[in-house]
MOPAC internal coordinates of N, CA, C and O (Angstrom, degrees):
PM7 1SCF
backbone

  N    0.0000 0     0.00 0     0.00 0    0    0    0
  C    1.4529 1     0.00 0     0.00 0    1    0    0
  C    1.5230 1   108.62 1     0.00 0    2    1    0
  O    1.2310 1   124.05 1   -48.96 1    3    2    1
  N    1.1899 1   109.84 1   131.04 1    3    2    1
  C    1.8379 1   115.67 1  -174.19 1    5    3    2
  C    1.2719 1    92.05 1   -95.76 1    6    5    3
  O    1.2310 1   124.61 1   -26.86 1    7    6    5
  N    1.8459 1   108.76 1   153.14 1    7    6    5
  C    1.1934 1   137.94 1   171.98 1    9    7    6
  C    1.2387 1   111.91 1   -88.86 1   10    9    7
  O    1.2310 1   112.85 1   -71.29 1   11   10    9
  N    1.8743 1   131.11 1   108.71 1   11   10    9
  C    1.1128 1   150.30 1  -171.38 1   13   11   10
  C    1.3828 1   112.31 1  -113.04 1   14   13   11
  O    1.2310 1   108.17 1  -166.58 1   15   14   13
  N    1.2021 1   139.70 1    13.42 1   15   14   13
  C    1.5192 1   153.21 1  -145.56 1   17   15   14
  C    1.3041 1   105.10 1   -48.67 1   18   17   15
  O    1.2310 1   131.09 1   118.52 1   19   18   17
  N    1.6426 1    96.21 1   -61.48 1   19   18   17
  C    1.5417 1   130.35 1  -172.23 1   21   19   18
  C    1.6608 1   124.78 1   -56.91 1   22   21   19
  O    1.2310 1   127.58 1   170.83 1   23   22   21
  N    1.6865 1   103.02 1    -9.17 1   23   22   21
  C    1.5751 1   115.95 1  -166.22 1   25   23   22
  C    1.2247 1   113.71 1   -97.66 1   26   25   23
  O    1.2310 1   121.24 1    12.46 1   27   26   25
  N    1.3373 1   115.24 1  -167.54 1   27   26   25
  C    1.4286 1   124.38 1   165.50 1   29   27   26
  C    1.6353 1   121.27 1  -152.60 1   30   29   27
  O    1.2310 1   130.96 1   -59.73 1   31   30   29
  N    1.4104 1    96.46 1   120.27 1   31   30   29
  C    1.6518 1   107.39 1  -167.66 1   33   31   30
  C    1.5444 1    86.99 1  -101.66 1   34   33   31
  O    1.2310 1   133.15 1   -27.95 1   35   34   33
  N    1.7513 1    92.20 1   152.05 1   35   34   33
  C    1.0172 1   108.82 1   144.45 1   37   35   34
  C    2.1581 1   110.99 1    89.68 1   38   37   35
  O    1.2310 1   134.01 1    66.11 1   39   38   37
  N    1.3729 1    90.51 1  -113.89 1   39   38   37
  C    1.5427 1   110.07 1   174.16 1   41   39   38
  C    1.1356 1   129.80 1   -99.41 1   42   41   39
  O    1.2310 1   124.79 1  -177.22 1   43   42   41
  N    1.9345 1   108.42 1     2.78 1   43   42   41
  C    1.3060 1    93.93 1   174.46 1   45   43   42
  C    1.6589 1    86.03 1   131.48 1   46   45   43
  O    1.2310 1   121.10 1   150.38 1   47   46   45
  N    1.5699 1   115.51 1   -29.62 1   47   46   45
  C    1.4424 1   102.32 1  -176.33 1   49   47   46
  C    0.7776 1   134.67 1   -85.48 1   50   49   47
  O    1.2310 1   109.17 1    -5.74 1   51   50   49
  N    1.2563 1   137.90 1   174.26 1   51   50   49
  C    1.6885 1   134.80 1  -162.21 1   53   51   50
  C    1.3959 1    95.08 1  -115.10 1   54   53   51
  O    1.2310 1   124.08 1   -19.35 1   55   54   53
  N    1.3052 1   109.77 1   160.65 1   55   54   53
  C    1.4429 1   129.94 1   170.00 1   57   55   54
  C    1.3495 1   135.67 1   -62.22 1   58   57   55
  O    1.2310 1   114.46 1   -57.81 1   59   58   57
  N    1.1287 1   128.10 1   122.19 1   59   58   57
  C    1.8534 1   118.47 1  -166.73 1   61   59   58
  C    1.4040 1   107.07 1   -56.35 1   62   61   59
  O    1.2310 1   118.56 1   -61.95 1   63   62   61
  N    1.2431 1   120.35 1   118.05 1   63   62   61
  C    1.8556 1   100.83 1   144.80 1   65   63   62
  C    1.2070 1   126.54 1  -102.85 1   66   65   63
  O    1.2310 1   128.09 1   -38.61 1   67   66   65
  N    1.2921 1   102.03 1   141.39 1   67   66   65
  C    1.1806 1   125.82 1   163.36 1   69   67   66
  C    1.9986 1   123.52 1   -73.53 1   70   69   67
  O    1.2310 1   134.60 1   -62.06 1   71   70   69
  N    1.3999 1    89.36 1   117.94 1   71   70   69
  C    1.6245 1    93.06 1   153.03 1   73   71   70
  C    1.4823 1   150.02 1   -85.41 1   74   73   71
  O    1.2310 1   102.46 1   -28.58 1   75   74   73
  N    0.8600 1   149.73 1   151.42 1   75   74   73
  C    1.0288 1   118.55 1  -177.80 1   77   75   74
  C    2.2938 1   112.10 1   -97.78 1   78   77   75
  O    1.2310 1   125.49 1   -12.59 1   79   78   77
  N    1.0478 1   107.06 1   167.41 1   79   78   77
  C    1.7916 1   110.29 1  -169.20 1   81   79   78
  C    1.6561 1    80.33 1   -45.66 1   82   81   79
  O    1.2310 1   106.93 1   100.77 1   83   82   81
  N    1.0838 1   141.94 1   -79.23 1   83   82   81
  C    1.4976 1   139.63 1  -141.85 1   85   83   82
  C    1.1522 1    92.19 1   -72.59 1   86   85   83
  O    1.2310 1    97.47 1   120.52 1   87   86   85
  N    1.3985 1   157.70 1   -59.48 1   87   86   85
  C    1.2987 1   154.99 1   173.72 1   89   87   86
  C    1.8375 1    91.79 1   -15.73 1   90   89   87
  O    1.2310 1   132.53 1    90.17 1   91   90   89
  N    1.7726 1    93.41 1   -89.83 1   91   90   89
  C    1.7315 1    94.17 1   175.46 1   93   91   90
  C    1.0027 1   134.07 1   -14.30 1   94   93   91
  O    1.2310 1   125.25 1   119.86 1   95   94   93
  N    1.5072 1   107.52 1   -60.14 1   95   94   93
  C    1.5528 1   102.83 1  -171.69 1   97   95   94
  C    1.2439 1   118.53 1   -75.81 1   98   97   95
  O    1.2310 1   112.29 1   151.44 1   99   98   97
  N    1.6288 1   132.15 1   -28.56 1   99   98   97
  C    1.1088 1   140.31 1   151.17 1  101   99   98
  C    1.5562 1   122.26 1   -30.57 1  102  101   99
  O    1.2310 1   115.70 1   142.52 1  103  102  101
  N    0.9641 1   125.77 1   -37.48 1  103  102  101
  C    1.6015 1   136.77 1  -166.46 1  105  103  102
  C    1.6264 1    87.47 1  -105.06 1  106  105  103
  O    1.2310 1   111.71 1   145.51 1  107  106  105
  N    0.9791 1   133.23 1   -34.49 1  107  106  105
  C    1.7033 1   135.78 1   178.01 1  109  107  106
  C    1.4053 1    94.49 1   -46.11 1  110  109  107
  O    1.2310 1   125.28 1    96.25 1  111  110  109
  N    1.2771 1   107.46 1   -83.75 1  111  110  109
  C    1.5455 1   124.09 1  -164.06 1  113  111  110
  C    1.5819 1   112.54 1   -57.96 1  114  113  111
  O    1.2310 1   120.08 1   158.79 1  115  114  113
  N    1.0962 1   117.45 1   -21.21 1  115  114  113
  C    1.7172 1   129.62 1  -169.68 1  117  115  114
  C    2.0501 1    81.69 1   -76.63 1  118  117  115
  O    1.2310 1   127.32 1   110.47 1  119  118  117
  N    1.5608 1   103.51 1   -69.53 1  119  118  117
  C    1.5463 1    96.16 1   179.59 1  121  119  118
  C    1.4970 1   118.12 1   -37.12 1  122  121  119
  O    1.2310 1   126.34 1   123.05 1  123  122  121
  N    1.5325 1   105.41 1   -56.95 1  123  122  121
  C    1.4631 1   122.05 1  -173.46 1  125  123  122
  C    1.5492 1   118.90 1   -36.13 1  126  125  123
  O    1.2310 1   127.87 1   144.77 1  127  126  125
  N    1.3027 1   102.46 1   -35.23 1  127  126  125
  C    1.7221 1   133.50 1  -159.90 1  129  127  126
  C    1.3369 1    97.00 1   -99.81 1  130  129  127
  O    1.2310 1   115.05 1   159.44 1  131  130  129
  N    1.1906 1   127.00 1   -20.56 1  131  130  129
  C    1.5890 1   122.28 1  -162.83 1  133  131  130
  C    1.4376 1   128.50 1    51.05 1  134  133  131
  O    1.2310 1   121.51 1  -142.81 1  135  134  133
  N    1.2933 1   114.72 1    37.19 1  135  134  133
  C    1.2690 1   136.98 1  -172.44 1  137  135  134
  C    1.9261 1   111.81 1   -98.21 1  138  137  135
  O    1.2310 1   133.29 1   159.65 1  139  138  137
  N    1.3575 1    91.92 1   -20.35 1  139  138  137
  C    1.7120 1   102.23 1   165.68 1  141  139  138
  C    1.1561 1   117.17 1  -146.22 1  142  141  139
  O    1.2310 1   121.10 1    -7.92 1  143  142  141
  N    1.4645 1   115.50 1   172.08 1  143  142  141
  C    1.6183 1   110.58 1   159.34 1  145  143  142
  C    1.0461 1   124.45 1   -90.82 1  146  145  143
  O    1.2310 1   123.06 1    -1.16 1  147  146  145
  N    1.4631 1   111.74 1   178.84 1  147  146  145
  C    1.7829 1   113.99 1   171.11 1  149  147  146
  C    1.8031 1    96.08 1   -68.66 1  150  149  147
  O    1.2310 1   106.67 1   148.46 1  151  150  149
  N    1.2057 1   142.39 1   -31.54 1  151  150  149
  C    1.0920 1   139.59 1  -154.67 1  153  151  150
  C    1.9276 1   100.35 1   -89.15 1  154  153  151
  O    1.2310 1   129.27 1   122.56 1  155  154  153
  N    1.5443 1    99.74 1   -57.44 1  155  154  153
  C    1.8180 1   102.79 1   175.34 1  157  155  154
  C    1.3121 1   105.87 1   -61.51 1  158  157  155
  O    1.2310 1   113.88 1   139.16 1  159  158  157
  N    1.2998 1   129.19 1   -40.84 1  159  158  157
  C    1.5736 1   103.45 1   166.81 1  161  159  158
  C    1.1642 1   136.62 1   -59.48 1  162  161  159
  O    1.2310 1   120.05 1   133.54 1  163  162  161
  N    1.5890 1   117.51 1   -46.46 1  163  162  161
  C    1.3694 1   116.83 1  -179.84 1  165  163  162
  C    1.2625 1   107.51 1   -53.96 1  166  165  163
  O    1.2310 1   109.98 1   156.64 1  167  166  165
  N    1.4746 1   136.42 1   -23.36 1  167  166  165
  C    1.5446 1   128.10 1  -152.23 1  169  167  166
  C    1.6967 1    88.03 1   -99.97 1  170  169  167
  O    1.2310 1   116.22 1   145.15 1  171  170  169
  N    1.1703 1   124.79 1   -34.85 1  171  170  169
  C    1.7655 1   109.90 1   168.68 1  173  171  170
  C    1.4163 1   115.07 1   -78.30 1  174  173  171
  O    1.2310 1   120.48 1   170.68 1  175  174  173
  N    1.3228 1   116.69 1    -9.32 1  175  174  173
  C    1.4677 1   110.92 1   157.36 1  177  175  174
  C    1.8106 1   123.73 1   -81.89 1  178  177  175
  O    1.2310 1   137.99 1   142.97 1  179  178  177
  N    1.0021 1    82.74 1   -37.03 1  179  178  177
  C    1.7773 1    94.01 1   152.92 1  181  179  178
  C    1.4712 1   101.09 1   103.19 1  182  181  179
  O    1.2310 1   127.63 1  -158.12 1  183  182  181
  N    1.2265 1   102.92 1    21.88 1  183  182  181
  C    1.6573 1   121.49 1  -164.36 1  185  183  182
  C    2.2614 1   101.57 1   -55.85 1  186  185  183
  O    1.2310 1   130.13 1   139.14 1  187  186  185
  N    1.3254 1    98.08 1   -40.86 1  187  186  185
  C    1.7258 1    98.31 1  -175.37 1  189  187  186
  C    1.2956 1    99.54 1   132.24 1  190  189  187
  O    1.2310 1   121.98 1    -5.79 1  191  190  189
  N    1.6891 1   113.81 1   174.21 1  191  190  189
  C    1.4799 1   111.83 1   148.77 1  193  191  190
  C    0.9037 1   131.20 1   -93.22 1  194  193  191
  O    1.2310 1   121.13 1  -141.23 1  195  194  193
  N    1.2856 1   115.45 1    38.77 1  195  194  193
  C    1.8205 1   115.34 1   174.68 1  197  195  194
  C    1.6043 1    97.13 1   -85.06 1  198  197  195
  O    1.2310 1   126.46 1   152.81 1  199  198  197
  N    1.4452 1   105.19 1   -27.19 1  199  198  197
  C    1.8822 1   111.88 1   175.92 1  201  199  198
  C    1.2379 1   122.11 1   -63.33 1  202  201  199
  O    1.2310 1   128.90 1   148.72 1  203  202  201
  N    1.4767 1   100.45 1   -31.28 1  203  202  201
  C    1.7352 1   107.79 1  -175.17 1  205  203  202
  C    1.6351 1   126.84 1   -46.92 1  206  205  203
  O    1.2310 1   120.86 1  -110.07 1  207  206  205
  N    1.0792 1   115.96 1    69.93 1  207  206  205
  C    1.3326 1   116.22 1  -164.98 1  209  207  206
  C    1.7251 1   116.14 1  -103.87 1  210  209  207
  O    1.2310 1   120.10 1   180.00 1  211  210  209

């Protein structure tokens, strides 16, 4: 199965990514710590701008 993260099927939507558990918790504690936002993280997770908050 190929990694399409970056695309858009369909209607316009983008592709789920997946993290992995250590990914998570990494970005947990970065929030936790206040060392990022909910918005700078999602965008190195590559989540989209529907996150951009």
């Amino acid at each position: 199965m190929s990694s399409d993260a970056g695309t858009t099927r369909g209607w316009g939507r983008r592709a789920k990514v997946f993290l992995s558990p250590s990914q998570k918790y990494e970005f947990y504690v970065r929030l936790m710590r206040e060392e990022v936002t909910v918005g700078a993280a999602a965008a190195e997770a590559g989540a989209g701008p529907f996150y951009d908050r």
